[in-house]
C-alpha positions, 0 to 999 in steps of 0.5 A: 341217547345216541339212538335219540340223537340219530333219529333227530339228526335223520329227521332234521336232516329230512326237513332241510331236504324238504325246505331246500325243495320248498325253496328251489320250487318257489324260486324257479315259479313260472307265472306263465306256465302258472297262468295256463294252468289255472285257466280253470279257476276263472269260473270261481276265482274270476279272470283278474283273481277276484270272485264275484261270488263271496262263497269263493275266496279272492286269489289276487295278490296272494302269498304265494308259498300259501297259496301253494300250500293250499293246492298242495293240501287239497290235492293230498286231502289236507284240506277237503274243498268240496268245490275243489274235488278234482281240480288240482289232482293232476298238478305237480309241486311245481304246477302249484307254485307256478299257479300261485305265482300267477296270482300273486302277481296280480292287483288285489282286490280293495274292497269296502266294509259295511258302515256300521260303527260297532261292527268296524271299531270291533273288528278293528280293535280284534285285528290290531290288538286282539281281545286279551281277556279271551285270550286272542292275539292281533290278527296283524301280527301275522297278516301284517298291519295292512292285511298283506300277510307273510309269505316266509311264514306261509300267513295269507294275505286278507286284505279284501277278502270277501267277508262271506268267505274269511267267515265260514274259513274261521267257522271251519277252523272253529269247527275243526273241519279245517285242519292244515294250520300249523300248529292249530294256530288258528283252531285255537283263535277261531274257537275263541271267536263269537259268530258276530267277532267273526263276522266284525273281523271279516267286515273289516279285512274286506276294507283294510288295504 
């Protein structure tokens, strides 16, 4: 028991250290320096944060700690992004942090759902209550009500997100190819998901703001 006890405390111990480092990183973020490093990420992500190509996700207005985490995922092959193959293997913690205060700094793109009755009234009906008979649970009461997200939970902002990517990210997570979710949170919702679910929920975060 006192061996037990030991390990645990060294491992709290550990996770303190983690998040106080966490913590320092976030407060000390440098959007300008943030702003140089990703110069880069124009050619997909665009000049203002908003891609003009649905495949590549809009960074304006992001949560900052998750977009951090991204970078940081992908750089340790957390997260494999072919289109991101070497883009960040370079950057420090604190270059991710920068990177992604630059972008959560900027507007958010507001985008406009399809106009299909059904489609909307699904998808809305998924994100404010989700679907209990499935076993699925609002998407707001972790992206928030009005899609901004949670950023001392790390839950993205999706609030005019293009609808072309929300879809392949929840197919990934469905999938299993995308695995650096907390607790497989959204494994678990996304596999519960009917391809024309995903796609009504994607529909509409594009024209929720």
């Amino acid at each position: 028991m006192r061996k037990l006890l030991a390990v645990l405390a060294i491992t709290m111990g550990a996770v303190g250290t983690v998040q106080a480092q966490s913590q320092d990183l976030q407060s000390n973020a440098d959007p300008s320096a943030g702003e140089e490093m990703a110069a880069s990420c124009a050619a997909c992500h665009g000049q203002e944060g908003i891609s003009s190509v649905g495949a590549f996700p809009n960074q304006a207005g992001q949560q900052m700690s998750y977009l951090a985490k991204q970078i940081m995922d992908i750089r340790d092959g957390h997260r494999e992004v072919a289109q991101m193959a070497g883009q960040v293997d370079d950057f420090s913690d604190q270059d991710a942090w920068d990177v992604a205060a630059y972008y959560a700094e900027m507007e958010p793109n507001i985008g406009q759902a399809e106009d299909d009755a059904e489609l909307l009234a699904r998808g809305q009906e998924l994100y404010r209550a989700g679907d209990i008979g499935l076993g699925i649970p609002a998407c707001s009461s972790c992206h928030s009500p009005t899609g901004q997200g949670l950023g001392t939970a790390v839950y993205p902002a999706l609030s005019g997100q293009h609808a072309e990517y929300t879809v392949s990210t929840l197919q990934d997570f469905a999938a299993g190819e995308r695995h650096n979710d907390p607790n497989a949170i959204m494994r678990d919702i996304a596999s519960k998901l009917s391809d024309r679910d995903m796609e009504a929920v994607a529909n509409y975060v594009l024209g929720l703001h």
